[in-house]
LUMVEXFI-218913 format. One record per residue: x, y, z of N, C-alpha, C in turn; residue in three letters. Coordinates in steps of 0.2 Angstrom, whole numbers, plus 5000, padded with zeros to 4 digits. Example, Ala and Ser with C-alpha at 12.3 -4.5 7.8 and 13.67 -1.06 7.14 Angstrom:
REM residues 2
506649725039506249785039506649845039ala506449895035506849955036506450005039ser
END
This chain:
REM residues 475
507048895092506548945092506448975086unk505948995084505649045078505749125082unk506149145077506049225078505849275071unk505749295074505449365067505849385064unk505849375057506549405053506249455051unk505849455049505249525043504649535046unk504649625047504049645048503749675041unk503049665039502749685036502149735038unk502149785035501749845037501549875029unk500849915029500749925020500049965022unk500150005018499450055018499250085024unk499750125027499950185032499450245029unk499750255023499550335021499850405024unk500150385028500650435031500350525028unk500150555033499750615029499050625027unk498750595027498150575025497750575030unk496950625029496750665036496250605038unk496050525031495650465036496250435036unk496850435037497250385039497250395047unk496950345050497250305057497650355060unk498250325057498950355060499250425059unk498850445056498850515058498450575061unk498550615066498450615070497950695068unk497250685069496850745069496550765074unk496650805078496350835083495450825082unk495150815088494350825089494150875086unk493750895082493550945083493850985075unk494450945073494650985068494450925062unk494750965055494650915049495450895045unk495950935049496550945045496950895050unk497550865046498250825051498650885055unk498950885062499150895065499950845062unk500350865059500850835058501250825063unk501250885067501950895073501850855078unk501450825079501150745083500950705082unk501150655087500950585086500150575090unk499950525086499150535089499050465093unk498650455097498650375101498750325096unk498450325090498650265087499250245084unk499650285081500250285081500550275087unk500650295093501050275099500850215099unk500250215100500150125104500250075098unk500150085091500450035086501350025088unk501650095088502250075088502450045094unk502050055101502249995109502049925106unk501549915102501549845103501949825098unk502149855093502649815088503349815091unk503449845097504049835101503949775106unk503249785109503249715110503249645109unk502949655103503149605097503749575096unk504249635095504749625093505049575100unk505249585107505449565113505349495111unk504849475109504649385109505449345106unk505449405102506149355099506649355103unk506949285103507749255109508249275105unk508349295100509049325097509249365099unk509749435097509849485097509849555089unk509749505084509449515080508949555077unk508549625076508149645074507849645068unk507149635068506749625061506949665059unk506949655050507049705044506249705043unk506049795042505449825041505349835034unk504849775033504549795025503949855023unk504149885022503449945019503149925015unk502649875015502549865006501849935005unk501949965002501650024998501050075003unk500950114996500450175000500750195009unk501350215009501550205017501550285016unk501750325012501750405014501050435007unk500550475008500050485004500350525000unk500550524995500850574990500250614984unk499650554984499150594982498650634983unk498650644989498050654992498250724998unk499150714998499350775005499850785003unk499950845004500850875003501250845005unk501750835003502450805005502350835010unk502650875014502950895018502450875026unk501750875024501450835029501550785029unk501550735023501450665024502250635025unk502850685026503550675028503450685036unk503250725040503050745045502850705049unk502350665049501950605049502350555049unk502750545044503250495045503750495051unk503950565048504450605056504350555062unk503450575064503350525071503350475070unk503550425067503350345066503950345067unk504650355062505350365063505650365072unk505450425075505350455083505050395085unk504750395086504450305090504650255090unk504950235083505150175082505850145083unk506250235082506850225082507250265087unk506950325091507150345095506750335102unk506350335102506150325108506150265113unk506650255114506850185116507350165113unk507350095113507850045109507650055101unk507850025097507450035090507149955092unk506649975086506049915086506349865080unk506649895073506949875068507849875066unk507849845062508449855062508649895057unk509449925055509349985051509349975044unk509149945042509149955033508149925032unk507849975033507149955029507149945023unk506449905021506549905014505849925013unk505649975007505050015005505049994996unk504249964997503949944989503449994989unk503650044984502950074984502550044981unk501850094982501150064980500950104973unk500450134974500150174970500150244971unk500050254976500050334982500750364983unk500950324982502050324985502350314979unk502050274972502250274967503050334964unk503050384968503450444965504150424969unk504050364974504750374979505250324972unk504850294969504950234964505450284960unk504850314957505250354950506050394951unk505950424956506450464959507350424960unk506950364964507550324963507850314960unk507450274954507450254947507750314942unk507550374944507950414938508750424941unk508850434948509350424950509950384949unk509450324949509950274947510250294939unk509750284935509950304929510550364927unk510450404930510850464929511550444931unk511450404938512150374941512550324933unk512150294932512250234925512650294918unk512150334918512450384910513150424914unk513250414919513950474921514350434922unk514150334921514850284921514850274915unk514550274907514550234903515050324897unk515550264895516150314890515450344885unk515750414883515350444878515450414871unk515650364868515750324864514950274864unk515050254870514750184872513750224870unk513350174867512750194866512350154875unk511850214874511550204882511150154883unk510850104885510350074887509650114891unk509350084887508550114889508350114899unk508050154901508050164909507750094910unk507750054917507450004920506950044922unk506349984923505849994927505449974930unk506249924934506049874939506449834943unk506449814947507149794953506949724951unk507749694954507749614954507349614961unk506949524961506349524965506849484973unk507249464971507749464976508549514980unk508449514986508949564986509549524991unk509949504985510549444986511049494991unk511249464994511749495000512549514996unk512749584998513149604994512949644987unk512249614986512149674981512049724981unk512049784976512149864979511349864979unk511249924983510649924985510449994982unk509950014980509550054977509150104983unk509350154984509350184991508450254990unk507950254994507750304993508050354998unk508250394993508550444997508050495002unk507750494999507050575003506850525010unk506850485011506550435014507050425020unk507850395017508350395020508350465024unk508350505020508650575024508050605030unk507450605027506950585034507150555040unk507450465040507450455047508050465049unk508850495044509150515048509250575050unk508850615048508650685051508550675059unk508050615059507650595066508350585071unk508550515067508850485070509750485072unk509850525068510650545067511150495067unk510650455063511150375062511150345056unk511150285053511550265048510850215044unk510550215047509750195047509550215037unk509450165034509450175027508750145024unk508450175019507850145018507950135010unk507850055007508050035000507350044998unk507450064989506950024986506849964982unk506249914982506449884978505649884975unk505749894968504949894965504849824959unk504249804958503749834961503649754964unk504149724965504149644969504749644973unk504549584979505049564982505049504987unk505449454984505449374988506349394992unk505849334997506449325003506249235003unk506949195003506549135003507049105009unk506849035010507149005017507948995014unk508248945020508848925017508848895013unk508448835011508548765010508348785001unk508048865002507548864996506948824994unk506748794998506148774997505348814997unk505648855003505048905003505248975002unk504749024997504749104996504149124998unk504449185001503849245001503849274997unk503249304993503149364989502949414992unk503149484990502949544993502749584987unk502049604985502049644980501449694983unk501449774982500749804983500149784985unk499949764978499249754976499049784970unk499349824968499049874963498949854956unk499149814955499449784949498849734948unk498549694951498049654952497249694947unk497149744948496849784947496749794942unk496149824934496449854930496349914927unk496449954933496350024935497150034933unk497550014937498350014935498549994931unk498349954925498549934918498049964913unk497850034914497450064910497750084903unk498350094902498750114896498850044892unk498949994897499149934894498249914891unk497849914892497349884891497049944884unk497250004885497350054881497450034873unk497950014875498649984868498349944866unk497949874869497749814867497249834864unk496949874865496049894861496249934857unk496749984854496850024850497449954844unk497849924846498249874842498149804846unk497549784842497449714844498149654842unk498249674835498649654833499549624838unk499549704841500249684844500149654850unk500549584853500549554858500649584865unk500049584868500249614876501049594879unk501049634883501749634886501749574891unk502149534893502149474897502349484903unk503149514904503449524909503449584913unk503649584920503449634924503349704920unk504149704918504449774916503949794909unk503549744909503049764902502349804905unk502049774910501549794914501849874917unk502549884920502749954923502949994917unk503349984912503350034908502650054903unk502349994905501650014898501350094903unk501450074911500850094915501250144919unk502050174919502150194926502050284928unk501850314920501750384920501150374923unk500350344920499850344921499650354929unk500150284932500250294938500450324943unk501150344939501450434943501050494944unk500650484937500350554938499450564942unk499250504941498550524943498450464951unk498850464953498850424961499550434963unk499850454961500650484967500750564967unk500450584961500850674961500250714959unk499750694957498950734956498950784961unk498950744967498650774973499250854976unk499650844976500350874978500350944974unk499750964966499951034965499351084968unk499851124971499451174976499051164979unk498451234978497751224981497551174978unk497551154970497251104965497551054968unk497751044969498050944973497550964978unk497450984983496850964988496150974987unk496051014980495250994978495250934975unk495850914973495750824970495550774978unk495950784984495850754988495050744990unk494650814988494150834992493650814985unk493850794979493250774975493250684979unk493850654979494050584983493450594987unk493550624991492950614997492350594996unk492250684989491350684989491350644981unk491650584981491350524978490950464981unk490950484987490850444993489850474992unk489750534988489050544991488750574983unk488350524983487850534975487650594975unk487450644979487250714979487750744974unk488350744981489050784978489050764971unk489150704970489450684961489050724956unk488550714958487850734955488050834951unk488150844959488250924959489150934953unk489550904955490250884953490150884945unk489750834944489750814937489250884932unk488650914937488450984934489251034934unk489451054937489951094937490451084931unk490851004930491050994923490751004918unk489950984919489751014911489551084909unk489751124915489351194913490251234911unk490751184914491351224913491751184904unk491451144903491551104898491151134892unk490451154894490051194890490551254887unk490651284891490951374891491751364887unk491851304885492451304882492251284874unk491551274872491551244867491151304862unk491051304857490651344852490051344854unk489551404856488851404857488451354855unk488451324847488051284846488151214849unk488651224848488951134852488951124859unk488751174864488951194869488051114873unk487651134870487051094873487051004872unk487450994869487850904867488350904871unk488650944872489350954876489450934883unk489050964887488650974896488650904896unk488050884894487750794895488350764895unk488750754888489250694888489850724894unk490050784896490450794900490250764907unk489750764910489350764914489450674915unk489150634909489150544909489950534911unk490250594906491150564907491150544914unk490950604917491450624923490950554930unk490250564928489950494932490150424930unk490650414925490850364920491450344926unk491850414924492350384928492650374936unk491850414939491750384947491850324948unk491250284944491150234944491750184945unk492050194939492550154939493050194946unk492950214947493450224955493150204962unk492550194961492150154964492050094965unk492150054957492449994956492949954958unk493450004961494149994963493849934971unk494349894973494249834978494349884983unk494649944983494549964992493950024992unk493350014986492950054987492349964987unk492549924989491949864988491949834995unk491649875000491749855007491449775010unk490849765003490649705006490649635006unk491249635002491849584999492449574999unk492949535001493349535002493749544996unk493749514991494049524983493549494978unk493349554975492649554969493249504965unk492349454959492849414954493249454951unk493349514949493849544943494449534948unk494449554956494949564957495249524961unk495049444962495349384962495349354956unk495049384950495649344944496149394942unk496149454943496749504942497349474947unk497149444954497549414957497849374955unk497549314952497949234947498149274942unk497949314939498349334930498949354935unk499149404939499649434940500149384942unk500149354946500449314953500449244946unk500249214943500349174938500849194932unk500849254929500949264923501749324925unk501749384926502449424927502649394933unk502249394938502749364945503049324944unk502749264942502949184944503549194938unk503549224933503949234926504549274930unk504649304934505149344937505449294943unk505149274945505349224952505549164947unk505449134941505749084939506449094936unk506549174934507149194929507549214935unk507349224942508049254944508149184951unk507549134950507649064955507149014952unk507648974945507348924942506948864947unk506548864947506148804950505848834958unk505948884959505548934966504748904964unk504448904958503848904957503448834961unk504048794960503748734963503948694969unk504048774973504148734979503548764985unk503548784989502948824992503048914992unk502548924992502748994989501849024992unk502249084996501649124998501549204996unk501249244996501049294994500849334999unk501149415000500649455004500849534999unk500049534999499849614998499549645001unk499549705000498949765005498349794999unk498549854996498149894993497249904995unk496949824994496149844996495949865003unk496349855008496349895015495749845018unk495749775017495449745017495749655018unk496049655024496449615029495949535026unk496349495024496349435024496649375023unk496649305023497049255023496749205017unk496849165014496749115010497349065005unk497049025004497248965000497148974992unk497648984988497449004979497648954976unk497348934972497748874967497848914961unk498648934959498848964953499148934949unk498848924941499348914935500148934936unk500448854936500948874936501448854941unk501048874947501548834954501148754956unk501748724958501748664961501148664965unk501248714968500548694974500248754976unk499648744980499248814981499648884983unk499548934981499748994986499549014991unk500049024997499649045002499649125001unk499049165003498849225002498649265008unk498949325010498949365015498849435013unk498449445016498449525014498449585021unk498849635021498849665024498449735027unk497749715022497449775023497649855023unk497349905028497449965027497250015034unk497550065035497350095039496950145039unk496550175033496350235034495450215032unk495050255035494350265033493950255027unk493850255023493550265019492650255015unk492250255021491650265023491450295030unk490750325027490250345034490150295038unk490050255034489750175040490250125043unk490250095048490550045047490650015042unk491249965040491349915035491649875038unk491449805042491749745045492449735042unk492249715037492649685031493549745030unk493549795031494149825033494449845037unk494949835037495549835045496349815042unk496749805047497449815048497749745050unk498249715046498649675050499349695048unk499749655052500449645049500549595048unk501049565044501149495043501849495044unk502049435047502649425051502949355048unk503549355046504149315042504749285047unk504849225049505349205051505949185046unk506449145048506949165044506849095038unk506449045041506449005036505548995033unk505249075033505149075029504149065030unk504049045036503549025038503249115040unk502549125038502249185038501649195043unk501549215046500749245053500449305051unk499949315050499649365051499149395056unk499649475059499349465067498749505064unk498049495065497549555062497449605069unk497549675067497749715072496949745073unk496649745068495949765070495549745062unk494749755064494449745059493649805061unk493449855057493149895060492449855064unk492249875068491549865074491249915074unk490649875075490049945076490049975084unk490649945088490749975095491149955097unk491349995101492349985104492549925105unk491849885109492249825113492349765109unk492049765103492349725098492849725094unk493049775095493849785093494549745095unk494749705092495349655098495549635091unk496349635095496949595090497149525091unk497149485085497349445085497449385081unk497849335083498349315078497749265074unk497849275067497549225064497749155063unk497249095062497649035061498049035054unk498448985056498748965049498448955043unk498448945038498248945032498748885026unk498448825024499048785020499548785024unk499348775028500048755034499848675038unk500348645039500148585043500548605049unk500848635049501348665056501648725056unk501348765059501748845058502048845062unk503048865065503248865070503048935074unk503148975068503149045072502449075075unk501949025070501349055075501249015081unk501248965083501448925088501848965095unk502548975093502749045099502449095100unk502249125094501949205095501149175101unk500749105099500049105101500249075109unk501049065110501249045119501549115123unk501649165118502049225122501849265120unk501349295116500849355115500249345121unk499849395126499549395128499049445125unk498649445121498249495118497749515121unk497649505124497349545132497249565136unk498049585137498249635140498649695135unk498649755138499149805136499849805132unk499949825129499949855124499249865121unk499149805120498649785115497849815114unk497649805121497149825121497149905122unk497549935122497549995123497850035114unk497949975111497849985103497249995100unk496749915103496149925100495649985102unk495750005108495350065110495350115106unk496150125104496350185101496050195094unk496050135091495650125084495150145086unk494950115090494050105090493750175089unk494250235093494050305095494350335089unk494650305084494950355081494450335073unk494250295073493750255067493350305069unk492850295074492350335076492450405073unk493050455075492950515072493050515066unk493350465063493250465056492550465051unk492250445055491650405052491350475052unk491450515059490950585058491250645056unk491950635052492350685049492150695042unk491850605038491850635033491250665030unk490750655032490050695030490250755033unk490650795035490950865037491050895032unk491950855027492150885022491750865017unk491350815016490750815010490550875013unk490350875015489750965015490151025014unk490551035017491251075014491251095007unk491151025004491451014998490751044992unk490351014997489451024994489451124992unk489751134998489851235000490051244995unk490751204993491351254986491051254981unk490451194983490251194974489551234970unk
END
C-alpha cells in the first residue's frame, strides 16, 4: 500500500482579514484571532481524515511551502494567533494529524522567518570560529536536501508558537528557498519551491544591476538570485506591513488597488505630498511625475500572476517558470544529486493562489516536469475568479505526487466540491489510485468544507468594497 509521507500546504496567510482561514466575524472587517472560524476547523477534520487512509503508524511530515503567516499585511502577534488555532486543531485536538518535526519554506510574505533564522545561524557560526580565523560571508540559502542526521536549522518563533500550544517537543525547521525529497531508488524527486522567484517582481535588484552594469554577468546560482534580492524582499513584502498604524495603511492601499477610483485618488494624494516637499517652482512638474510613479507601480503590482485571475500563468510567468526551474534549481539539485536531473522530477509551488496541474518540458531535464501548484486561500477580488482556489499536494514515500484540489471559487455554493485531480505524466499513480478507492468526497468532512468556503468567499467578496470605501473616507 501507498501512504502519505508529505503533506503540502502553502498560501495560508495566517492573519490576513481575506484570508479563508482566518476567522472574521459577520458583520465585522477585522480578524478575530482568539478563534477558529469554520474553515479552519473543517480544513483541519478533513486533513485528519486524510491522514486515517494511511495503514502505517507513521505520520506525514507537514511542508508549509510559503506565505503561511501574513507578515506583510498583519501584525505579528495576529497572524501568530491564527496560527495558535491551526497548531490547536491539528495538534491538540485529538490525535496529532502530522508528525513532530514540520518543515517551513518561506515565501515572500514570511520571507522574515528566513532572515531570522539565517542571522541566527550566523551568529551561532562567529561564536564557534577562533578570533584568529577570518569569517566566511553569511549563507543565503539551505541545502535543497534535508539528509537524515543533518543539523537542522530550527525556526524558532514558529517552534516556540506550537510548543506554547502544545507543550511538546513538536519543531518546525527552515529550509529556504528550495526543498527535494526523492524516492529510495533515487530515480524520482520532488521539488518544493514558493513561487516567488518565478516572477520578476522578486529579482528587481538583480534586474536592477543588469541594466545599470550590463557588462557584469548575472548571477547563476540560487544564492545569487537571494543574495542579489533578499533585503528587497524582506523589506517591501515581509516587514512593510508590521510598522505601526503605517503598516496597516500599506495593507489598506493593497486593497484599494483593487479600485481605479481609489488609485486615482491615492496617486492625487502623492502628488500634492510630493509637491509640498519640493521648491515652489518645481513643485507643478513634480505632482504629475509623482502621481505616473505611483500608477506605474500599481501596475506593476497588478501585473503580479495572483493579481491575473483569468489565466492560469501569464507568458512572463510560465517562462519565469522554465528560467527558474531550468537554470538555479536544476543547477542546485545537480551539485548536491549528480544526475537527479535525469531521472523524473516534479515540481510544486503556490504563490499565484491559483491551483493547477501540468506537464513542462525543461531545458536541462531528461524528461518533462511534472508541475503542481498549490494555489491559495485568501480573496483577492470583488468578483468571483474560477480560476483561484486551494489544494494540497500529497507525496508518498516513493515519491509519487496527488493533488487533492480543495476548492476553486463558484459563483454559488453548490459548485463548490473537493477533489482529487487526475494524474498528470504519470502512467500509474499508486497513491492516487488508493486515495480515489478510500476517500469518499461526498460525504463529510468534506462537504462541510466546501460549504464552509463557499460562505466564507461570499463574505469576502462583500468585505472588500467596504474597506475600499473606508479607505476612499481617509483619503
Amino acid at each position: 500500500m501507498s501512504d502519505i509521507r508529505w503533506i503540502c500546504l502553502s498560501d495560508t496567510h495566517f492573519g490576513a482579514e481575506n484570508s479563508l482561514l482566518s476567522f472574521v466575524p459577520e458583520g465585522s472587517r477585522t480578524v478575530a484571532p482568539g478563534s477558529a472560524g469554520p474553515v479552519l476547523e473543517s480544513l483541519v477534520a478533513s486533513l485528519r481524515t486524510l491522514v486515517a487512509t494511511n495503514t502505517g503508524t507513521r505520520l506525514p511530515t507537514l511542508v508549509l511551502n510559503g506565505d503561511i503567516l501574513e507578515l506583510a499585511l498583519a501584525q505579528d502577534n495576529v497572524a501568530a494567533m491564527v496560527f495558535d488555532r491551526f497548531v490547536d486543531l491539528a495538534f491538540v485536538s485529538g490525535d496529532p494529524v502530522f508528525d513532530s518535526s514540520i518543515i517551513y519554506i518561506p515565501g515572500n510574505h514570511d520571507h522574515h522567518i528566513w532572515e531570522t533564522a539565517r542571522e541566527r545561524q550566523y551568529a551561532h557560526y562567529v561564536a564557534s570560529v577562533g578570533r584568529d580565523r577570518a569569517l566566511e560571508p553569511p549563507w543565503h540559502v539551505t541545502r535543497l536536501f534535508k539528509d537524515p542526521g543533518s543539523r537542522s536549522l530550527e525556526a524558532e518563533l514558529l517552534t516556540s508558537i506550537v510548543q506554547r500550544r502544545t507543550g511538546s517537543t513538536v519543531t518546525v525547521d527552515v529550509v529556504y528557498p528550495n526543498l527535494a525529497v526523492s524516492s529510495p531508488d533515487g530515480d524520482r524527486t520532488v521539488l518544493f519551491h514558493h513561487g516567488h522567484f518565478i516572477e520578476p517582481l522578486y529579482r528587481l535588484l538583480s534586474l536592477l544591476k543588469g541594466a545599470s552594469f550590463p557588462g557584469q554577468p548575472p548571477g547563476a546560482e540560487i544564492w545569487d538570485w537571494e543574495s542579489d534580492n533578499f533585503a528587497w524582499i524582506d523589506f517591501f513584502w515581509s516587514t512593510l506591513g508590521r510598522s505601526g498604524d503605517a503598516g496597516e495603511d500599506v495593507g489598506l492601499i493593497y486593497d484599494m488597488l483593487q479600485s481605479p477610483a481609489a488609485l486615482a485618488r491615492l496617486a492625487g494624494n502623492l502628488g500634492t505630498f510630493v509637491g509640498g516637499l519640493t521648491p515652489r517652482w518645481l513643485a507643478p512638474a513634480a505632482r504629475p511625475v509623482a502621481r505616473a510613479v505611483l500608477r506605474r507601480l500599481a501596475r506593476l503590482a497588478k501585473d503580479r500572476e495572483r493579481s491575473r485571475p483569468e489565466v492560469l500563468l501569464s507568458t512572463g510567468g510560465q517562462s519565469g517558470l522554465v528560467d527558474f526551474v531550468s537554470g538555479p534549481l536544476r543547477r542546485q539539485l545537480e551539485r548536491e544529486r549528480p544526475g537527479a536531473s535525469q531521472g523524473s522530477c516534479q515540481l510544486v509551488f503556490g504563490h499565484t493562489h491559483k491551483p493547477f496541474e501540468s506537464v513542462q518540458d525543461v531545458p536541462g531535464f531528461a524528461s518533462p516536469v511534472t508541475v503542481m501548484n498549490t494555489g491559495g486561500w485568501v480573496v483577492d477580488t470583488e468578483r468571483t475568479a474560477v480560476l483561484q482556489g486551494a489544494a494540497v499536494v500529497l507525496v508518498d514515500a516513493a515519491c509519487n505526487a496527488v493533488s487533492l484540489r480543495l476548492y476553486n471559487q463558484a459563483d454559488r455554493e453548490g459548485r463548490y466540491q473537493v477533489r482529487l485531480a487526475d494524474p498528470v505524466g504519470e502512467v500509474t499513480n499508486q497513491l492516487h489510485d488508493q486515495l480515489e478507492s478510500r476517500l469518499d468526497l461526498t460525504a463529510a468532512p468534506w462537504t462541510e468544507l466546501s460549504a464552509a468556503i463557499a460562505q466564507a468567499v461570499a463574505q469576502r467578496h462583500r468585505l472588500l468594497p467596504r474597506i475600499i470605501e473606508e479607505g476612499l473616507a481617509l483619503t
